[in-house]
C-alpha positions as CSV (number, residue, x, y, z in Angstrom):
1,X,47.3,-46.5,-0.9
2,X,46.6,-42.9,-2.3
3,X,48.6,-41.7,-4.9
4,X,49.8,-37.9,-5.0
5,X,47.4,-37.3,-7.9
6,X,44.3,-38.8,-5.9
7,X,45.1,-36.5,-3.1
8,X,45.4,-33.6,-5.4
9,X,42.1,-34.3,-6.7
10,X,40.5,-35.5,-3.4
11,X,41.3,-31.4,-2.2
12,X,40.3,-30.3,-5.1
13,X,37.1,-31.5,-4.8
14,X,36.9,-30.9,-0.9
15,X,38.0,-27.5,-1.7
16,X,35.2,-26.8,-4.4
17,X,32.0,-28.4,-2.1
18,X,33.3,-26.1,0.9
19,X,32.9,-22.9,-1.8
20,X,30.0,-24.1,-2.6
21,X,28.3,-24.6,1.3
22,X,29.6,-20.9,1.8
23,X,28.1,-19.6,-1.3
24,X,24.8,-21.1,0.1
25,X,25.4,-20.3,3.8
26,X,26.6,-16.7,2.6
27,X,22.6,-16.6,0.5
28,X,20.7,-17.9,3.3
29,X,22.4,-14.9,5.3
30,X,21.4,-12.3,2.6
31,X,18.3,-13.6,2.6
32,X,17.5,-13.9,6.3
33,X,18.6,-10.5,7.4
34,X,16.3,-9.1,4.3
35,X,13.5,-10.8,5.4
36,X,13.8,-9.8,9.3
37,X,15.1,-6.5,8.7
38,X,12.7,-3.7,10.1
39,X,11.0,-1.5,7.2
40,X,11.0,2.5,7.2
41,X,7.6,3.6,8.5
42,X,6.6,6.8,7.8
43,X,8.6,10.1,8.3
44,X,7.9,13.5,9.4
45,X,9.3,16.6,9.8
46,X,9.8,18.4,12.6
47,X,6.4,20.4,11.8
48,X,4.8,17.5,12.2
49,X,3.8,17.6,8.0
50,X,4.7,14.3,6.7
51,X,7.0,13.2,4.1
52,X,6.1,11.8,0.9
53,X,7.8,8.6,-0.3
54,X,9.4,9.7,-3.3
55,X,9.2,6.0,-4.8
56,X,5.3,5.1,-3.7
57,X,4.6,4.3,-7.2
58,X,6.6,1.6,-7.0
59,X,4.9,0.4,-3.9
60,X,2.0,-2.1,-4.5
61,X,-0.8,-1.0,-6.8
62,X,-4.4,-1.6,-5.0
63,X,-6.8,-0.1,-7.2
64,X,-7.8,2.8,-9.9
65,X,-11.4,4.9,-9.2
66,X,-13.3,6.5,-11.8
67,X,-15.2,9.9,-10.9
68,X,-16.0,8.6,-7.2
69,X,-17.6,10.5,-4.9
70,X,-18.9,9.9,-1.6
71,X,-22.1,13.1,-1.4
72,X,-24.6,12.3,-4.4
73,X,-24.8,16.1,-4.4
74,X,-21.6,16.7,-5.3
75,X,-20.6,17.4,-8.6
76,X,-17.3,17.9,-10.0
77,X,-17.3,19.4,-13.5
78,X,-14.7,17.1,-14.3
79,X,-13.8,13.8,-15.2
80,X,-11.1,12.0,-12.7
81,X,-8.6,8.8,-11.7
82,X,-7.6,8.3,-8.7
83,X,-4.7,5.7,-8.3
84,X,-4.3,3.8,-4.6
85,X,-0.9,2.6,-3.5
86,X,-0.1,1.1,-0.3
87,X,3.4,0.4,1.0
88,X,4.9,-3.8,0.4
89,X,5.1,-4.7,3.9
90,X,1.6,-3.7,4.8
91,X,0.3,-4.9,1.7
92,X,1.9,-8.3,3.0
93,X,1.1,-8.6,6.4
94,X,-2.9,-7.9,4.8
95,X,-2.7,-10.2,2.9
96,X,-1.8,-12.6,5.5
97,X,-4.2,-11.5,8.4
98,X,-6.6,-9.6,6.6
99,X,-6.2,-6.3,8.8
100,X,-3.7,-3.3,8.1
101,X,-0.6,-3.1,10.9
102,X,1.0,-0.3,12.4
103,X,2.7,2.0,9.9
104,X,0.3,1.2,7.3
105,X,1.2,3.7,4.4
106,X,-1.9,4.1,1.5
107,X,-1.0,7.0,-1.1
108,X,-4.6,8.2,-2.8
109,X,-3.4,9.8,-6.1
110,X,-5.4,12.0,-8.4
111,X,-5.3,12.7,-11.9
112,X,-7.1,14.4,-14.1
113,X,-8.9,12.2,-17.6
114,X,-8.5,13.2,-21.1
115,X,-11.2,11.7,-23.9
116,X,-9.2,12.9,-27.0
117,X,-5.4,12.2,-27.4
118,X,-3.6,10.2,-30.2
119,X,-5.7,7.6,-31.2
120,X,-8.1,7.5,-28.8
121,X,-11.6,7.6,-30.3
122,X,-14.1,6.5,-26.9
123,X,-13.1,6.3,-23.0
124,X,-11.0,8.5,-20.9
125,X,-7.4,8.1,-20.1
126,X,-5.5,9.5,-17.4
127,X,-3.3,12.8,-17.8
128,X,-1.6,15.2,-15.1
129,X,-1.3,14.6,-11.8
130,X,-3.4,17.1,-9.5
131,X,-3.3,16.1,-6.0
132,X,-2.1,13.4,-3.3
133,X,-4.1,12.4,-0.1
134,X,-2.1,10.0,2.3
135,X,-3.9,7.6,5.5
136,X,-1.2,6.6,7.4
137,X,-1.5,4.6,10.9
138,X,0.7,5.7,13.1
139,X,-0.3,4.2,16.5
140,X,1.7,6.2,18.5
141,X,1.4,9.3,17.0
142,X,-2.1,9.8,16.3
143,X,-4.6,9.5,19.1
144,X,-6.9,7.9,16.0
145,X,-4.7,5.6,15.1
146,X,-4.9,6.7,11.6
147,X,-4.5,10.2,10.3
148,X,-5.2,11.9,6.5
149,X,-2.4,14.1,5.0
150,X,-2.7,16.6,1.8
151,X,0.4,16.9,-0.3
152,X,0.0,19.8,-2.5
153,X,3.6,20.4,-2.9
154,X,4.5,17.2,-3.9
155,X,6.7,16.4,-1.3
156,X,5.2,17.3,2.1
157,X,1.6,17.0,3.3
158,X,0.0,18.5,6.3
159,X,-2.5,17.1,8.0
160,X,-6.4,17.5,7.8
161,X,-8.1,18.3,11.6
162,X,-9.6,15.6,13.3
163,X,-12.9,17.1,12.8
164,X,-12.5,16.9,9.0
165,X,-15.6,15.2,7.3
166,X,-13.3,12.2,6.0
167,X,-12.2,11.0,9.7
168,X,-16.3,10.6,10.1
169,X,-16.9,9.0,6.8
170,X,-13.7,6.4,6.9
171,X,-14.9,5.3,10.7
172,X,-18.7,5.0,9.6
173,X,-18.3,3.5,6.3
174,X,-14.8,1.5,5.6
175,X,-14.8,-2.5,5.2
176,X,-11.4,-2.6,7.3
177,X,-10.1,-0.8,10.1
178,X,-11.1,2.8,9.0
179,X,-9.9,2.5,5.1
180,X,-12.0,1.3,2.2
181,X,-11.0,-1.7,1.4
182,X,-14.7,-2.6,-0.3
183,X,-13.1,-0.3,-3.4
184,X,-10.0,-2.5,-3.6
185,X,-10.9,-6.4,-5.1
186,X,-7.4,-8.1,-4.3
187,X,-7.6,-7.1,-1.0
188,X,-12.1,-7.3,-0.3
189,X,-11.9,-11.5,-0.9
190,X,-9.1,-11.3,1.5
191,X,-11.3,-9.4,4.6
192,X,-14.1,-11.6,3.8
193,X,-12.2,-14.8,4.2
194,X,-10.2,-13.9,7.2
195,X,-13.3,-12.3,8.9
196,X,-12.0,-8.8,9.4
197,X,-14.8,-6.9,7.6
198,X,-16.7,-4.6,9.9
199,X,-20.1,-4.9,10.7
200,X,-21.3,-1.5,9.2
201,X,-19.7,-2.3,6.2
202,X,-21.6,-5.5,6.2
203,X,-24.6,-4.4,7.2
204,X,-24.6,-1.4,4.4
205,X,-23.8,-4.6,2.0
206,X,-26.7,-6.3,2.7
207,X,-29.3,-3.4,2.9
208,X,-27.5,-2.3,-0.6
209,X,-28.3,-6.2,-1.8
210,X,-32.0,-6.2,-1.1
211,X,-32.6,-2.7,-3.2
């Protein structure tokens, strides 16, 4: 037969395991409706020009170019970074499939590289910002697919004409659906391993191996 003080403790202890299943039911809930909730894509205005994240350097960090440039010919006078950020879902679902989905964001940003500052006695390092380029796939929007924007303003960008030389280059030259993914190394073993790499890009990499 239970005493009064057995009972008291047998609710007491009933009463603390059913906090605790709600506290974990109440987590799995949090953590369910984060993980199926639908991310922002990207957002226009009603120009068409599109909006700049305000926080895409806190998106993921791909990779960090030195003086690139596509045209041998060119040259720029100037030393240059440019900084690649790409937006966490896509970054995710490439990871996982080795391809870029819809409402892929990537943010190309430019700065400018300084050789003397503080201590600095060899190298460059990176100084003010002075431009943003932005490839965004917007499936439904852009007969493409994909689509370059300029941001000069730091806040809007409009976009470059179909015709522009970079449309040509990205379609004739990039590892993975239209973007250069051969430039980024977290993301190249990926391609390779998942078989997404396209076949100009491969063929350019083998011609480039037997020089």
């Amino acid at each position: 037969m239970l005493t009064k003080t057995k009972l008291n403790k047998r609710k007491i202890l009933l009463l603390l395991v059913g906090v605790v299943v709600s506290l974990a039911a109440f987590r799995q809930g949090l953590y369910s409706q984060t993980a199926t909730t639908p991310t922002v894509g990207p957002e226009y205005t009603t120009d068409g020009d599109f909006k700049l994240p305000e926080n895409y350097r806190q998106w993921v960090y791909l990779t960090t170019g030195f003086d690139m440039s596509y045209n041998p010919a060119m040259s720029m006078g100037h030393h240059m970074f440019d900084n690649v950020f790409v937006n966490p879902a896509s970054y995710k679902a490439f990871v996982e499939t080795g391809t870029w989905p819809d409402k892929t964001t990537l943010v190309l940003e430019v700065r400018g590289a300084e050789g003397k500052g503080s201590i600095n006695q060899k190298g460059n390092f990176q100084s003010d910002l002075m431009g943003i380029e932005v490839h965004v796939k917007d499936e439904a929007k852009f007969p493409g697919k994909w689509a370059f924007f300029g941001v000069d303003d730091g806040k809007t960008g409009k976009m470059f004409p179909v015709g522009a030389e970079c449309y040509k280059c990205h379609a004739a030259h990039a590892a993975v659906d239209t973007t250069f993914v051969q430039f980024y190394p977290t993301l190249l073993p990926i391609a390779k391993s998942k078989g997404t790499l396209s076949a100009a890009y491969q063929q350019e990499s083998a011609a480039a191996a037997k020089k």
